[in-house]
C-alpha positions in Angstrom: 7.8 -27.4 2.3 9.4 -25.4 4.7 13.4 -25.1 4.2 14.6 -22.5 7.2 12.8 -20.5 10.3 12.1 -17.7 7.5 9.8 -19.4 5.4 6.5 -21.4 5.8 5.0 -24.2 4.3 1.3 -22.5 3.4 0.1 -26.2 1.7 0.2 -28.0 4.6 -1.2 -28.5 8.7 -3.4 -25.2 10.4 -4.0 -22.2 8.5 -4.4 -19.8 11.4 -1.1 -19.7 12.9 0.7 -20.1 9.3 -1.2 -17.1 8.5 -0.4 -15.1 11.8 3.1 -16.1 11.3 2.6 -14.4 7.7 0.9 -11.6 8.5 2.7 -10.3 11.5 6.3 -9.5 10.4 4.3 -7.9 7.3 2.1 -6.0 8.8 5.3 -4.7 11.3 6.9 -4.2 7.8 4.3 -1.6 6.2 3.8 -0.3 10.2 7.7 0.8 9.2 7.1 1.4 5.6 4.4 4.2 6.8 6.5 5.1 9.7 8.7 7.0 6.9 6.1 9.2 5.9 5.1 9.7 9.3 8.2 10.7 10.9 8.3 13.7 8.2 4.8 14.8 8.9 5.5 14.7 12.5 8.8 16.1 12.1 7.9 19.5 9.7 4.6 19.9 12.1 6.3 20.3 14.9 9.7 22.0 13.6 8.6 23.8 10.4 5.2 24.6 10.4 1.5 24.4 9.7 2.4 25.3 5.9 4.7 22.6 6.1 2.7 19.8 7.7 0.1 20.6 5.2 2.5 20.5 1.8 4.1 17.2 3.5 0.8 15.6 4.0 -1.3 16.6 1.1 1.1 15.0 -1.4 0.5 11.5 0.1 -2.9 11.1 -2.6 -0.9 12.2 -5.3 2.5 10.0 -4.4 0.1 7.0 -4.2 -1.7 7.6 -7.6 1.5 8.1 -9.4 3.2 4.7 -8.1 0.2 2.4 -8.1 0.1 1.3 -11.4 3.4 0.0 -10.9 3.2 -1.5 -7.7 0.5 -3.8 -9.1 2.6 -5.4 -11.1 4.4 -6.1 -7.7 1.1 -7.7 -7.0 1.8 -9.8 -10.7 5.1 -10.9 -9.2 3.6 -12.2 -6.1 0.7 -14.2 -7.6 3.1 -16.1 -10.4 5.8 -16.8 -7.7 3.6 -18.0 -5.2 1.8 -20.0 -7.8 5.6 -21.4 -10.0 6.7 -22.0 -6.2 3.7 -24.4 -5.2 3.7 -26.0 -8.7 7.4 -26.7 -8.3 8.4 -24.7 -11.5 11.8 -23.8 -10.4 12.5 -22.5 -14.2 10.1 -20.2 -14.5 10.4 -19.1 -10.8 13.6 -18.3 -11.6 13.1 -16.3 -14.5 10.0 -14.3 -12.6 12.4 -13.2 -10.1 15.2 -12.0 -12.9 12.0 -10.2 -14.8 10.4 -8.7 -11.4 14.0 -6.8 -10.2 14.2 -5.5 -13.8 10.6 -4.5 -13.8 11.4 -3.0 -10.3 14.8 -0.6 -11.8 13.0 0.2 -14.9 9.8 1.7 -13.4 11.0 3.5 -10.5 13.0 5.7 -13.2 9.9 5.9 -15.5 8.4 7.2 -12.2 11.4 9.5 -11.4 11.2 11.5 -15.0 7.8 11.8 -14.2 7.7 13.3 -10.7 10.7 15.7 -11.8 9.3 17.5 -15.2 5.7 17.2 -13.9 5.4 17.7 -9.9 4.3 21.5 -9.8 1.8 21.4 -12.7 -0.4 18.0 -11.1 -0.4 20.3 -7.9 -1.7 23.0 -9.4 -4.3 21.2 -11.2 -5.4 19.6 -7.6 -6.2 23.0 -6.3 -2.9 23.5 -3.6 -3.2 26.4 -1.9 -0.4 29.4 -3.2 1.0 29.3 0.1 2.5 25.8 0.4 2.7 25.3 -4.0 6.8 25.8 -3.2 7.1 23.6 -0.7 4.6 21.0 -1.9 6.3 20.9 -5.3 10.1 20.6 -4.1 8.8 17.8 -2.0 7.2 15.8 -4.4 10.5 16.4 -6.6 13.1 15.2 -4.0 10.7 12.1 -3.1 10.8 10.7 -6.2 14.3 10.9 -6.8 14.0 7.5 -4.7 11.5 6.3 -6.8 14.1 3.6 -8.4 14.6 1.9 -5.1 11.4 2.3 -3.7 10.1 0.0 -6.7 13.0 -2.3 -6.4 12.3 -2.9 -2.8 8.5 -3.7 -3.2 9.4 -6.0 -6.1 12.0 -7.9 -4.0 9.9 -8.0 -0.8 7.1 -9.5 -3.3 9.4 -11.8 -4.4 10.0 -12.8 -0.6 6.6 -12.9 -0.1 6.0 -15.6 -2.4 8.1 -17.8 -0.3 6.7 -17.1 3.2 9.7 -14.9 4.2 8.4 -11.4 6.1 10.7 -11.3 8.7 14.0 -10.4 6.5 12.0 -7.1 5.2 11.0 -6.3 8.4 14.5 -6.2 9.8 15.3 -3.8 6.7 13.0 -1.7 7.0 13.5 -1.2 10.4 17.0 -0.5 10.4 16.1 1.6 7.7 13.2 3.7 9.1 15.6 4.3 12.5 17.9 5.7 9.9 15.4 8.0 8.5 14.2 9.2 11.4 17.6 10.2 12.7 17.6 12.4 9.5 14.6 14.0 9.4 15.7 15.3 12.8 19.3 16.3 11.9 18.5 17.6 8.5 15.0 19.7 9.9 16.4 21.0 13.6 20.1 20.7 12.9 20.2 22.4 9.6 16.7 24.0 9.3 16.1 22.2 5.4 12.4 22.3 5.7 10.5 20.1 3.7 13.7 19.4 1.2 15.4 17.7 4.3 12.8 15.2 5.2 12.2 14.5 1.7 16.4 13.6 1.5 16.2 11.6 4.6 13.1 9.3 3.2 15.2 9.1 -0.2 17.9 7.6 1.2 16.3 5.4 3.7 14.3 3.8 0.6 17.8 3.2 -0.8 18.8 1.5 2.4 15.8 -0.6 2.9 16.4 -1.1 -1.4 20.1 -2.4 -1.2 19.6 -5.2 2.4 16.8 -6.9 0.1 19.0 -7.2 -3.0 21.7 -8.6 -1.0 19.3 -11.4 0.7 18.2 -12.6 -3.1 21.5 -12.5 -4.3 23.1 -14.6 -1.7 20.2 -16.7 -1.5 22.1 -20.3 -2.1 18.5 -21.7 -3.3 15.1 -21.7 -6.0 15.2 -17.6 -5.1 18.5 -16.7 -5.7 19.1 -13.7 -7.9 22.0 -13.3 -10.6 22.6 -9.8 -11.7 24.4 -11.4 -14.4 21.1 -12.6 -16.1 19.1 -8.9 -14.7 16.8 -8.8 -17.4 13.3 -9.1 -18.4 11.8 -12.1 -19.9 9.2 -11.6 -22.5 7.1 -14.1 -21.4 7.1 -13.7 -18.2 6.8 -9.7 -18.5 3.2 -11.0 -20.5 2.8 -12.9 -17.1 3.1 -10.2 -14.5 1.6 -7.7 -16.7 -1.7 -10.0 -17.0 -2.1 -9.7 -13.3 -0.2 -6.4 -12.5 -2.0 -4.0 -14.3 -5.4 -4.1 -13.8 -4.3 -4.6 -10.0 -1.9 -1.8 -11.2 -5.1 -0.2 -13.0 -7.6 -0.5 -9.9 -4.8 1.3 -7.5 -4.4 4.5 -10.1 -8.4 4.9 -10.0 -8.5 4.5 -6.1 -6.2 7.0 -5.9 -7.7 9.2 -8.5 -10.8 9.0 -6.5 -8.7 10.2 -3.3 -7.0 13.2 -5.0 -10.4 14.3 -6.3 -11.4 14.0 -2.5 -8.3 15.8 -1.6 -8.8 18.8 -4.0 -12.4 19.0 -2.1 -10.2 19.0 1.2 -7.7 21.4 0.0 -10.7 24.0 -0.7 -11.5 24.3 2.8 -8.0 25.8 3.2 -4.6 24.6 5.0 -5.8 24.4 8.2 -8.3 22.0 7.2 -5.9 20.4 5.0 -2.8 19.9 7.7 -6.0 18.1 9.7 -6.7 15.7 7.2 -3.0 14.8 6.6 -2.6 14.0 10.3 -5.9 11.8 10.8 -5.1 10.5 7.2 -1.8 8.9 8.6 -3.2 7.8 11.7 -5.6 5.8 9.4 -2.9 4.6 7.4 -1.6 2.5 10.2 -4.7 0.5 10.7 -4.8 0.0 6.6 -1.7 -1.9 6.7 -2.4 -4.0 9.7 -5.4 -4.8 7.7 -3.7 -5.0 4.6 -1.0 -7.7 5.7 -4.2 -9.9 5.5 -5.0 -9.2 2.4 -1.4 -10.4 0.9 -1.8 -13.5 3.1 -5.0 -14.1 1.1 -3.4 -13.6 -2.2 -0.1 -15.8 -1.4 -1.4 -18.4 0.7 -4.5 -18.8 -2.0 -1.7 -18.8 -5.0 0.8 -21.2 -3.3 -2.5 -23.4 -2.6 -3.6 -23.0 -5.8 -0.5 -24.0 -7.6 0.2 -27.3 -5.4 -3.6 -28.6 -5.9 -4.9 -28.0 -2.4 -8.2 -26.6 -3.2 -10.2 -27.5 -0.1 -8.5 -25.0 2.0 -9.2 -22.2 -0.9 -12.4 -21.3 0.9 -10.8 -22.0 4.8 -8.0 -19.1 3.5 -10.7 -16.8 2.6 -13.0 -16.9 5.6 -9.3 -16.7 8.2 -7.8 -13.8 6.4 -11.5 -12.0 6.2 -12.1 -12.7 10.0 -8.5 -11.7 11.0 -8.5 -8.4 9.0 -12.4 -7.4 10.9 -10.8 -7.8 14.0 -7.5 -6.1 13.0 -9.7 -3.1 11.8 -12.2 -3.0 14.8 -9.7 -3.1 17.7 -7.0 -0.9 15.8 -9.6 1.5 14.1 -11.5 2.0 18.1 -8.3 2.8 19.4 -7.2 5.1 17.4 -10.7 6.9 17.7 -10.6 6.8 21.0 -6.8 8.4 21.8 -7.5 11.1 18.8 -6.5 13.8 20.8 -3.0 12.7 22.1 -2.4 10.9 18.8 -3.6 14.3 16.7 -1.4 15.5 19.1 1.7 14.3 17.9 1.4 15.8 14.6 0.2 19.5 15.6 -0.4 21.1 19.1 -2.8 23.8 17.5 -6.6 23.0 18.5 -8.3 23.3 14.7 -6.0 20.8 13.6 -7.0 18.5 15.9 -10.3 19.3 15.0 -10.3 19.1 11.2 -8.5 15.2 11.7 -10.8 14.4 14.8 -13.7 14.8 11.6 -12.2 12.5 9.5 -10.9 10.2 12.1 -15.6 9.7 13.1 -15.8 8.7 10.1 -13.3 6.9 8.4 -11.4 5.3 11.1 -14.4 3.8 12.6 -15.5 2.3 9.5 -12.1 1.4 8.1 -13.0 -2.7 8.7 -15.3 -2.1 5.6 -12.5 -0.9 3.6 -9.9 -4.2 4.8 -12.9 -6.8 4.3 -12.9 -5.0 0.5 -9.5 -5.5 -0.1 -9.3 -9.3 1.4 -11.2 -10.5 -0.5 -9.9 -9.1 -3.5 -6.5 -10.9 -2.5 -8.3 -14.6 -2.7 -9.6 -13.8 -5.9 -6.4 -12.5 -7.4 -4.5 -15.6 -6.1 -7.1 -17.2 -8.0 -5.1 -15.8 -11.2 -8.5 -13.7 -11.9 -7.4 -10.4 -12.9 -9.6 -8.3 -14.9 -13.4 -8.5 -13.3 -12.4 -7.6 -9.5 -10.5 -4.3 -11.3 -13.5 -3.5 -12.8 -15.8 -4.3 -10.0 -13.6 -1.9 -8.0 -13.9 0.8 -10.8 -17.1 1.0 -10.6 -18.5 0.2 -7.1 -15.5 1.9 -5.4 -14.2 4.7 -7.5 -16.7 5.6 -9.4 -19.1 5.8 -6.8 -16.9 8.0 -5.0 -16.2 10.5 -7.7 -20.2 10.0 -8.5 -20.9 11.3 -4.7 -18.6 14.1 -5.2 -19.8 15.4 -8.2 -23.5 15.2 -7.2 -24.6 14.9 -3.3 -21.7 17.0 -2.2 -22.1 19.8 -4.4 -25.6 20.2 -2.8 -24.9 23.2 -0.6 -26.3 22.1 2.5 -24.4 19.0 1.9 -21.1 20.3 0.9 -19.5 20.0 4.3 -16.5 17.6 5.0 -18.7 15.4 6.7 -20.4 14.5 3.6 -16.9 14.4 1.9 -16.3 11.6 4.2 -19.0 9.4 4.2 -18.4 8.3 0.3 -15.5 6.2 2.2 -17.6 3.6 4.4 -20.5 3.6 1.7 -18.2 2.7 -1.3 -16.3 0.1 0.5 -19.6 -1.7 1.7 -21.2 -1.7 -1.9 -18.4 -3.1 -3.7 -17.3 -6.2 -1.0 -20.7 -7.2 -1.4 -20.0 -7.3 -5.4 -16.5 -8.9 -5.1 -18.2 -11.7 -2.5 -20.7 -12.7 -5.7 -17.7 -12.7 -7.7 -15.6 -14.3 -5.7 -18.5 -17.5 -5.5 -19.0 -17.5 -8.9 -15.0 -18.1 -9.3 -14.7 -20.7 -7.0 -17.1 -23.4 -8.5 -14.8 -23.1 -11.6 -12.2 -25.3 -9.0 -12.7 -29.0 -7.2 -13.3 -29.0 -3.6 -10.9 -31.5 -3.1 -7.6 -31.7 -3.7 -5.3 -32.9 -6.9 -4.6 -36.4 -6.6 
């Protein structure tokens, strides 16, 4: 049941407006969350550079394949907490949220080693140009010196997730993303730091954002509260989390494999080309997590359903969240399309930018709808507590597809253009919904279609 104005009861009365009242302060959340990245790409285009937009930008594939694996166990946290939560296992709540922090601290410094001994070497191997290999790599190195709060952050907010509450993160982030954007501008026009000062000013805004969602679990007075005292990892539930974390963990890495096998592709038709991409890539981003706050309404409200025996509105939670995230993607993804040349723009004033992103932007943006309706209903079958098959059905239909396209059609040399890079999105993303909707029926006849007595 609902305890305070920042949490909602997901069992009970009209899904639509429980879900908009989800969704929402999320999807204003991650609208902040990209806002980070976007403020240094706008920032370096406009003050540093064309080298510089392009080194910013064309890290984003390879920042998202080295942190997915652990954000899907975020995605584990959410799913057992939502599920403890409806089931009324205060015990084991308890000790998913000790286990999740922990999970959070201990990854984000795995991820941190990483990024600092390995940074220049994974650029290399994805084909960056000489001229922005510098400024790429000191980037990526300086970014993931926040890689420790990053993860703690996206573990907390999953932990707040679980029980309704979006609108705390929201008011984080958004004090901390006017805080980072204040720095990017001191540290980039004030004291001409380049790339090394918008990378300082995202790390400590991700500690900001990190710290306010600590505080709220610790002085949470109820089922959620967090003792530092007991910060440690609980074998069992570690067994939990990493049941349902890793292949969503798994399934993120490959996506993103996919993308930085795209964006080596990009990155051979040079940096103007490259800085494009980055800009239309960011504009795109924005309508992903619109569409994406959908998809973690899917996967809490199905989990907290789930857990409390409400399994007629299993199938009600699926066909909102699906219809919501079209509509999300269609109006967002038009709009976008249609102001590409202000919105460009904003990023870079020079006309082949504007361009190269205008390309992507036909046909990705347009399309992007397919890409949310694929992810949504991946969220309903993961708050199902099915893990493994929608990973692989992703793999293959998804991912592998992708790389397939890339490695065959586009190496055909009157289809090696970026247009034909681009198409691989819309087609992938079609294929493999219609898989995960098979799936996803199968699945459901394994639960009643009325509720537990």
């Amino acid at each position: 049941m609902k305890n305070n104005n920042t949490e909602i009861d997901m069992c009970n009365g009209r899904l639509l407006p429980s879900i908009m009242r989800f969704a929402i302060p999320l999807m204003l959340s991650s609208v902040l969350q990209l806002l980070f990245n976007a403020a240094d790409i706008i920032v370096v285009g406009r003050f540093a550079g064309e080298n510089s937009l392009a080194a910013v930008g064309s890290n984003t594939s390879l920042i998202n394949l080295m942190t997915n694996l652990f954000l899907g166990l975020a995605i584990g946290t959410n799913v057992l907490a939502a599920q403890f939560t409806g089931a009324g296992r205060k015990d084991r709540l308890k000790l998913t949220i000790q286990t999740s922090v922990s999970l959070g601290i201990i990854s984000g410094l795995i991820l941190t080693v990483i990024g600092l001994l390995f940074a220049k070497q994974i650029l290399l191997l994805m084909q960056t140009p000489d001229e922005i290999i510098g400024l790429s790599s000191l980037y990526l190195r300086v970014y993931f010196l926040g890689m420790p709060a990053m993860m703690v952050y996206n573990f907390g907010s999953a932990i707040m997730r679980a029980k309704g509450d979006t609108k705390r993160p929201l008011y984080y982030l958004l004090a901390a993303g006017c805080i980072n954007v204040v720095l990017n501008l001191i540290f980039v026009i004030a004291f001409k730091m380049d790339v090394l000062g918008v990378a300082l000013a995202t790390v400590i805004s991700q500690c900001i954002s990190s710290g306010l969602i600590i505080r709220c679990l610790i002085r949470d007075k109820g089922d959620f509260h967090l003792d530092l005292r007991r910060l440690r990892p609980d074998a069992g539930t570690v067994r939990s989390i990493l049941r349902i974390g890793i292949p969503a963990g798994i399934q993120g890495v490959v996506f993103s494999l996919s993308n930085v096998v795209i964006q080596s592709s990009i990155n051979s038709f040079g940096a103007t080309v490259m800085a494009g991409n980055a800009a239309a890539a960011n504009l795109e981003g924005f309508v992903w997590v619109a569409m994406n706050a959908f998809n973690q309404a899917a996967l809490t409200f199905t989990g907290r359903n789930l857990g409390a025996g409400k399994y007629s509105r299993i199938n009600r939670i699926m066909i909102t969240t699906e219809s919501c995230e079209v509509l999300t993607g269609l109006i967002l993804g038009s709009l976008i399309f249609i102001l590409y040349r202000p919105l460009l723009g904003i990023y870079s004033d020079v006309p082949e930018v504007i361009d190269a992103g205008h390309t992507r932007l036909t046909y990705i943006c347009l399309t992007y709808c397919f890409c949310g309706m694929m992810d949504c209903i991946v969220g309903s079958i993961r708050g199902m507590g099915a893990a493994i098959v929608p990973t692989v059905v992703s793999l293959i239909g998804a991912c592998g597809l992708r790389i397939l396209w890339i490695a065959t059609i586009f190496q055909i040399p009157q289809f090696h253009t970026l247009e034909m890079l681009y198409i691989s999105y819309p087609v992938s993303w079609l294929i493999t919904f219609f898989a995960h909707m098979v799936y996803y029926t199968m699945l459901r006849k394994k639960y009643p279609a009325t509720d537990a007595a």
